[in-house]
KEMI-836671 format. One record per residue (C-alpha): x, y, z; residue in one letter; residue number from 1. Coordinates in steps of 0.05 Angstrom, whole numbers. Layout:
% KEMI-836671
@x=X&y=Y&z=Z&residuo=A&num=NUM
...
//
This chain:
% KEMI-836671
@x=1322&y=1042&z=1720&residuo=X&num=1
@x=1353&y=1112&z=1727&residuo=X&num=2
@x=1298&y=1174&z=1722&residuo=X&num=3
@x=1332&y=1206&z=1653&residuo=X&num=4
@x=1386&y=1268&z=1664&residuo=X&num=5
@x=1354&y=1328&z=1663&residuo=X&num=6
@x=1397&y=1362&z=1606&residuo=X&num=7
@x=1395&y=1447&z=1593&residuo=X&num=8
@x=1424&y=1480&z=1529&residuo=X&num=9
@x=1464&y=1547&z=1533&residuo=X&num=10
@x=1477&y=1576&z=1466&residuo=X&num=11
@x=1465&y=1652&z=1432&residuo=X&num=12
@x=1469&y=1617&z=1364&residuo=X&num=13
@x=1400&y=1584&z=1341&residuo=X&num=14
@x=1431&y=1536&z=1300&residuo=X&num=15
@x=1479&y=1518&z=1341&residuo=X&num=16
@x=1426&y=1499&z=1406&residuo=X&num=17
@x=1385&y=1465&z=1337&residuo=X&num=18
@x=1450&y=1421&z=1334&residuo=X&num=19
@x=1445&y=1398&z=1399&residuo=X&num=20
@x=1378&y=1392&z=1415&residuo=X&num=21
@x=1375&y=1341&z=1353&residuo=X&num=22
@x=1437&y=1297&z=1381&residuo=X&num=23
@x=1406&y=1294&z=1449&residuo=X&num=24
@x=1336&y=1267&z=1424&residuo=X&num=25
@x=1380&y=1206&z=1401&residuo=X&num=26
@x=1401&y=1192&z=1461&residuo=X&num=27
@x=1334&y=1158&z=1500&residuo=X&num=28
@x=1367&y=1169&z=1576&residuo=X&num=29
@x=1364&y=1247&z=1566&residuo=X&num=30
@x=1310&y=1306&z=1578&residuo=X&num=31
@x=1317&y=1367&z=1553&residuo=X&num=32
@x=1289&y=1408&z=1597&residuo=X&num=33
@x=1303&y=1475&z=1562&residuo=X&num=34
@x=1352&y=1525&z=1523&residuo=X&num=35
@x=1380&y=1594&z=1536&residuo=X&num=36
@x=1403&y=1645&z=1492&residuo=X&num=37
@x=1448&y=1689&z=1549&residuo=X&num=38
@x=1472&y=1690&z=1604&residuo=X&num=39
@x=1422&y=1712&z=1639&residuo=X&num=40
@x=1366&y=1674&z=1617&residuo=X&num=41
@x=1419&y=1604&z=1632&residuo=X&num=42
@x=1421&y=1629&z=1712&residuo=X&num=43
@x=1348&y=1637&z=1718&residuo=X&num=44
@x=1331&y=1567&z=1683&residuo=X&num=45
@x=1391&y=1538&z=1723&residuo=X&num=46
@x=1353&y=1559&z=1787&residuo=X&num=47
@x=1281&y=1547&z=1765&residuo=X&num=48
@x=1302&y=1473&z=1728&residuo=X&num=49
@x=1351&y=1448&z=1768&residuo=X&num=50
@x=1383&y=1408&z=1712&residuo=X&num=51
@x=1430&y=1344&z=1718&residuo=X&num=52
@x=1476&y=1372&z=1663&residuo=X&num=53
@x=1487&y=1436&z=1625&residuo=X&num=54
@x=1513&y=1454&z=1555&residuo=X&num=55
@x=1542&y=1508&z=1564&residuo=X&num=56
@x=1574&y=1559&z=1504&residuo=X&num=57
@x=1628&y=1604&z=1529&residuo=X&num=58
@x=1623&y=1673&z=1495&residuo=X&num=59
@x=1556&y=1690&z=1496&residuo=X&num=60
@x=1507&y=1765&z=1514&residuo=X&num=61
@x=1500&y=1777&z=1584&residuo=X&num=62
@x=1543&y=1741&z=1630&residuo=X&num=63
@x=1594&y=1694&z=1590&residuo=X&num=64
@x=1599&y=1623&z=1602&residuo=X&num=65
@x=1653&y=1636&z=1665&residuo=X&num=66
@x=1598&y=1690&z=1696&residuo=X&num=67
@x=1545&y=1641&z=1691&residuo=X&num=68
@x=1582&y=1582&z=1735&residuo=X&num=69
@x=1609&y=1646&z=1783&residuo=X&num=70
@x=1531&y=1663&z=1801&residuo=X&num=71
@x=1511&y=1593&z=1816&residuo=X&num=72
@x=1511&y=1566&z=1885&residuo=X&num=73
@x=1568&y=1514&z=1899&residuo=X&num=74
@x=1505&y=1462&z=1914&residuo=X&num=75
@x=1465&y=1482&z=1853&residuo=X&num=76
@x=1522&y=1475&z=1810&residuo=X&num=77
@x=1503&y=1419&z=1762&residuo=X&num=78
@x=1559&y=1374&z=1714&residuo=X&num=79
@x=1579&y=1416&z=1656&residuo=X&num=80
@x=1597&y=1409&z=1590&residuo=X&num=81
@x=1631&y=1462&z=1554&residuo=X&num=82
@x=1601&y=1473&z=1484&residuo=X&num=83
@x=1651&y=1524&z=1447&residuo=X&num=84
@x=1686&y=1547&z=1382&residuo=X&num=85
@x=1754&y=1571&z=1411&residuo=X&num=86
@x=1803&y=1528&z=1427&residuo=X&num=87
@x=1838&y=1571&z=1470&residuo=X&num=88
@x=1793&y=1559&z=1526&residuo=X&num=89
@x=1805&y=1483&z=1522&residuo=X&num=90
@x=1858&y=1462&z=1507&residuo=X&num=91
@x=1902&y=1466&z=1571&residuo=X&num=92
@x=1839&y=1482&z=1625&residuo=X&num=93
@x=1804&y=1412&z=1606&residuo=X&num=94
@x=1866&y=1377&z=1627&residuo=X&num=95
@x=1835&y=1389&z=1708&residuo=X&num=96
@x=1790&y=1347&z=1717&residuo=X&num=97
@x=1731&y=1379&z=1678&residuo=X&num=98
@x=1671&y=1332&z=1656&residuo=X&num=99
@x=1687&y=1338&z=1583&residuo=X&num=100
@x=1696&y=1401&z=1525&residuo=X&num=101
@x=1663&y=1399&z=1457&residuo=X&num=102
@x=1705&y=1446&z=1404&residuo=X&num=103
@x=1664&y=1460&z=1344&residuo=X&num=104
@x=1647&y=1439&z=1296&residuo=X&num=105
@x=1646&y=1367&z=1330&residuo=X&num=106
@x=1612&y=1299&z=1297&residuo=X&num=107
@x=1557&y=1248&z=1333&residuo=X&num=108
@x=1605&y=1202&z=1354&residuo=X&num=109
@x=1640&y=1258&z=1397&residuo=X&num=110
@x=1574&y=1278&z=1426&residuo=X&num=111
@x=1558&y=1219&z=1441&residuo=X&num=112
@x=1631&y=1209&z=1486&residuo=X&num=113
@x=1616&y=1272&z=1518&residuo=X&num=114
@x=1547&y=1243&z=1541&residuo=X&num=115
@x=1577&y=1172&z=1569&residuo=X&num=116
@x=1621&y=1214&z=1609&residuo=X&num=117
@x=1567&y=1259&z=1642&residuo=X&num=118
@x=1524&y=1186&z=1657&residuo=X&num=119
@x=1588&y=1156&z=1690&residuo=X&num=120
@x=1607&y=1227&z=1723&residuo=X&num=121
@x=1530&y=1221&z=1750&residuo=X&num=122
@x=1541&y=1147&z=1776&residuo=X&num=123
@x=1595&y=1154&z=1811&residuo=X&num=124
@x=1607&y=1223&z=1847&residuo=X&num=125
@x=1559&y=1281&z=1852&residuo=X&num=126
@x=1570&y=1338&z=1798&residuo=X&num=127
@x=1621&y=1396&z=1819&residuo=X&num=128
@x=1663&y=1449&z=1775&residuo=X&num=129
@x=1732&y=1444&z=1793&residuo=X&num=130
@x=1745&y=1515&z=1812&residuo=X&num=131
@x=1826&y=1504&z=1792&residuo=X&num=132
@x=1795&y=1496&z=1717&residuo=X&num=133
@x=1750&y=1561&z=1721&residuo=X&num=134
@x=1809&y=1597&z=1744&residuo=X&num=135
@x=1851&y=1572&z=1687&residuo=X&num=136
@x=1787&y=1589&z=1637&residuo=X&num=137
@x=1783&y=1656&z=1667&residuo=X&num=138
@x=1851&y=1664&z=1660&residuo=X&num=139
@x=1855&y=1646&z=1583&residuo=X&num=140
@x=1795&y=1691&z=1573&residuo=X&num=141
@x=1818&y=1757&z=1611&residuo=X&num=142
@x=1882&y=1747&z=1559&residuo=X&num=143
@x=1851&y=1750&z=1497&residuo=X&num=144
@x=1853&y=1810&z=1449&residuo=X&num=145
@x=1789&y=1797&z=1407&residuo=X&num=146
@x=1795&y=1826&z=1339&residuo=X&num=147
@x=1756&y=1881&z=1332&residuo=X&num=148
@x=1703&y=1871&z=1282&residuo=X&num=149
@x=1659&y=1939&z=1258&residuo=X&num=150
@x=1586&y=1947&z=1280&residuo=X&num=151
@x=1565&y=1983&z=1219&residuo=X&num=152
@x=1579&y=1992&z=1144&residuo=X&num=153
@x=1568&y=2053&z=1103&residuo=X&num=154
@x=1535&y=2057&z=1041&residuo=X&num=155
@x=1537&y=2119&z=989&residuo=X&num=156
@x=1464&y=2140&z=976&residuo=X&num=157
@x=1469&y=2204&z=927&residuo=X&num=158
@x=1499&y=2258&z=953&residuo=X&num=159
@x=1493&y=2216&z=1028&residuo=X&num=160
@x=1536&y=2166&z=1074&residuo=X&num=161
@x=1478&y=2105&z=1103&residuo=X&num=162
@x=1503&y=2075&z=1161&residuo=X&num=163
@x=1487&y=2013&z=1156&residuo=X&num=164
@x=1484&y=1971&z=1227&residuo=X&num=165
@x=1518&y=1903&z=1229&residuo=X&num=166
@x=1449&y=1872&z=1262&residuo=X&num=167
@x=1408&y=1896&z=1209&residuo=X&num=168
@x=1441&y=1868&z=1149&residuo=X&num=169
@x=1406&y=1803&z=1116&residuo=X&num=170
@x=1462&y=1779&z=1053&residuo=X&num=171
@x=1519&y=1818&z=1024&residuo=X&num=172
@x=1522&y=1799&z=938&residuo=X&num=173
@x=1573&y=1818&z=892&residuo=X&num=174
@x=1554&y=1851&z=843&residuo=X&num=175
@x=1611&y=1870&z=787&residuo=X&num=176
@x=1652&y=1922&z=817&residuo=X&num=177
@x=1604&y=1941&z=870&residuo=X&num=178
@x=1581&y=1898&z=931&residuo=X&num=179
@x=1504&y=1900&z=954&residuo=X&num=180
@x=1488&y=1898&z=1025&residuo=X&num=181
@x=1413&y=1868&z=1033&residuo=X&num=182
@x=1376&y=1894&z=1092&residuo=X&num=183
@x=1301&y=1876&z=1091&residuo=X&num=184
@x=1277&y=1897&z=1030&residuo=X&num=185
@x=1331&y=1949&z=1018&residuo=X&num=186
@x=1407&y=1933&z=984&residuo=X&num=187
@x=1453&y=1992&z=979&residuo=X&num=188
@x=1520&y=1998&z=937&residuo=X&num=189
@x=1586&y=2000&z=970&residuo=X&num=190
@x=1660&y=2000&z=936&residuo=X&num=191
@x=1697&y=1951&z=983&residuo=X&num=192
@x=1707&y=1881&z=968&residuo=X&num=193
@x=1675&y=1818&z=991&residuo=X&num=194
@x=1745&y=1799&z=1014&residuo=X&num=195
@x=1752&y=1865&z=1047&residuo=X&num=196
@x=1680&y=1856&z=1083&residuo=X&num=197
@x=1689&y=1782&z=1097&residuo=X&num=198
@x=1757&y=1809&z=1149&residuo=X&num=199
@x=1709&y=1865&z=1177&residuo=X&num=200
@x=1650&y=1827&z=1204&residuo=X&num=201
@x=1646&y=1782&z=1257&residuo=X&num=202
@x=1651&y=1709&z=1236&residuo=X&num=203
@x=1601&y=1692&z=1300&residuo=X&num=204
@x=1546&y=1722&z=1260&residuo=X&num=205
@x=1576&y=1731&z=1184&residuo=X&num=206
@x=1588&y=1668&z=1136&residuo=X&num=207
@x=1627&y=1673&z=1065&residuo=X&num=208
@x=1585&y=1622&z=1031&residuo=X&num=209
@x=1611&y=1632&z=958&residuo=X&num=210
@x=1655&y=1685&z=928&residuo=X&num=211
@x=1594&y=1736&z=916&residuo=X&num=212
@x=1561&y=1716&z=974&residuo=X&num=213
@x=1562&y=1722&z=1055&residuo=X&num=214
@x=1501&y=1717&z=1101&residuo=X&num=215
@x=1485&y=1724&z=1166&residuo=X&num=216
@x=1480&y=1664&z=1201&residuo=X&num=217
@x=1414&y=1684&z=1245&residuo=X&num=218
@x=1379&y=1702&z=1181&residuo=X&num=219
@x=1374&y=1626&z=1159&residuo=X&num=220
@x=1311&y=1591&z=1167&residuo=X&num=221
@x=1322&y=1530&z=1137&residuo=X&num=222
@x=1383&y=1495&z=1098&residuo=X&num=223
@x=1378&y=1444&z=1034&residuo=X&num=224
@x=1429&y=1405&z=1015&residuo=X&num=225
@x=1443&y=1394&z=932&residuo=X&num=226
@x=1484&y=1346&z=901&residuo=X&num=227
@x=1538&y=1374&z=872&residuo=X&num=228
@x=1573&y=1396&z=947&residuo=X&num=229
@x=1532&y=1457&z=939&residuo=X&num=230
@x=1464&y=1479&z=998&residuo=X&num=231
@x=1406&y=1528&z=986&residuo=X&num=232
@x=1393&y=1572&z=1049&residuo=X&num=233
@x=1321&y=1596&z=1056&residuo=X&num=234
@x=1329&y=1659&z=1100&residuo=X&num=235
@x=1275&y=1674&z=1147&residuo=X&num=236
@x=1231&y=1720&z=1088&residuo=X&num=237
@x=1235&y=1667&z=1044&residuo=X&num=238
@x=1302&y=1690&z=1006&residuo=X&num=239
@x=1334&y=1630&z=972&residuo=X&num=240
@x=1417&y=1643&z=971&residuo=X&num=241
@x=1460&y=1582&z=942&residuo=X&num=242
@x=1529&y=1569&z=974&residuo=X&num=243
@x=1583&y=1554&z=932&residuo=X&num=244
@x=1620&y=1483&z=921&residuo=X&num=245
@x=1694&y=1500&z=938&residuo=X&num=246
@x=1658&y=1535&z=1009&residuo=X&num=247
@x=1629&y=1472&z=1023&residuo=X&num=248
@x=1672&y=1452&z=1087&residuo=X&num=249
@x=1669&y=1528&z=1115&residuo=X&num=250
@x=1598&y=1518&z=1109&residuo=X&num=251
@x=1595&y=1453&z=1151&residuo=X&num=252
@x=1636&y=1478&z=1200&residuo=X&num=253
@x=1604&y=1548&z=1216&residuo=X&num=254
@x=1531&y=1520&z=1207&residuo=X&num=255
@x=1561&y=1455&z=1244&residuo=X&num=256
@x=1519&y=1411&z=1195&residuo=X&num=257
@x=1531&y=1339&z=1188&residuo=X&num=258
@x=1576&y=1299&z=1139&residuo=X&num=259
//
């Protein structure tokens, strides 16, 4: 019998690694034998670990997915699996020869394709990037024109502007005409809509849970699912926010929770 694949996760999003880290203890052949938030930190563990197969997330702090396979020795370079939500870096690179692409949100049955491929890629020839593919993904991701989401939002306290930065923020709520942004144990008043604030901030980080609510993602501790289509989210200082029914699906998706 086999030793088990050594297995590393690459991700910036804690839920997201969560995800997979739960999908691979189901499968008995594979060891994780750690995660990554960056770039950086995925090059180091690379080295250190010396894993059979990576996970790897494309957009990410530090060096992005593409910078991480570009720093690696052509011998050290283990089988790869690209882990991403943008389809543009799939859809036509994948078609060379690349051990396998999962687009978010994906399902248990797809992650569990992805993983027969990497144990048939291991029996049969060693692991190796194409480098025809990383061209092409470099390629798609030098051409895209990222929208350009703010880094702060101002709030009107008395006679003063608060700048209010992106990171900071906890939970935007609507409240009547006015929308409160929530940061720690602080909300401040702003005019603009949730619609308008939904198109400003980065969906990577910002989820429109309910019409008078959006969150951000990092601040969730834990999620509970209620009957009705509906889920509590306990953020990390114990804040309980309920999504809304209708946002049920956006939910799923963005938190990639199962169905």
């Amino acid at each position: 019998m086999s030793a088990p694949m050594r297995v590393l996760i690459v991700d910036d999003e804690p839920l997201a690694r969560q995800r997979l880290k739960d999908l691979l203890a189901e499968a008995p052949d594979m060891a994780l034998v750690g995660e990554c938030r960056n770039g950086h930190e995925a090059i180091a563990a690379i080295g250190a670990e010396r894993p059979d197969l990576v996970l790897l997330d494309v957009q990410m702090p530090g060096p992005d997915g593409f910078g991480v396979l570009r720093a690696l020795a052509p011998e050290h370079t283990p089988a790869v699996i690209f882990v991403t939500a943008h389809r543009e870096f799939a859809v036509q690179a994948f078609e060379s020869n690349a051990l396998d692409y999962l687009l978010k949100p994906f399902d248990r049955e797809r992650f569990r394709t992805s993983l027969a491929r990497a144990r048939d890629r291991r029996r049969t020839v060693p692991a190796t990037l194409d480098p025809e593919l990383l061209a092409r993904l470099e390629s798609l991701s030098l051409r895209q024109d990222p929208k350009p989401y703010v880094t702060r939002l101002v709030a009107k306290v008395g006679w003063r502007m608060r700048f209010l930065p992106v990171e900071d923020i906890d939970y935007l709520s609507a409240e009547g005409n006015y929308v409160a942004v929530h940061v720690g144990k602080e909300s401040h008043l702003t005019r603009e809509t949730m619609a308008a604030l939904e198109e400003k901030l980065d969906p990577k980080h910002f989820l429109r849970a309910h019409r008078s609510l959006i969150v951000r993602m990092d601040r969730i501790a834990e999620v509970e699912p209620l009957p009705p289509g509906e889920y509590v989210f306990i953020l990390r200082d114990g804040t309980r926010l309920t999504s809304g029914r209708s946002y049920r699906a956006q939910v799923q998706r963005a938190l990639e929770l199962s169905t």
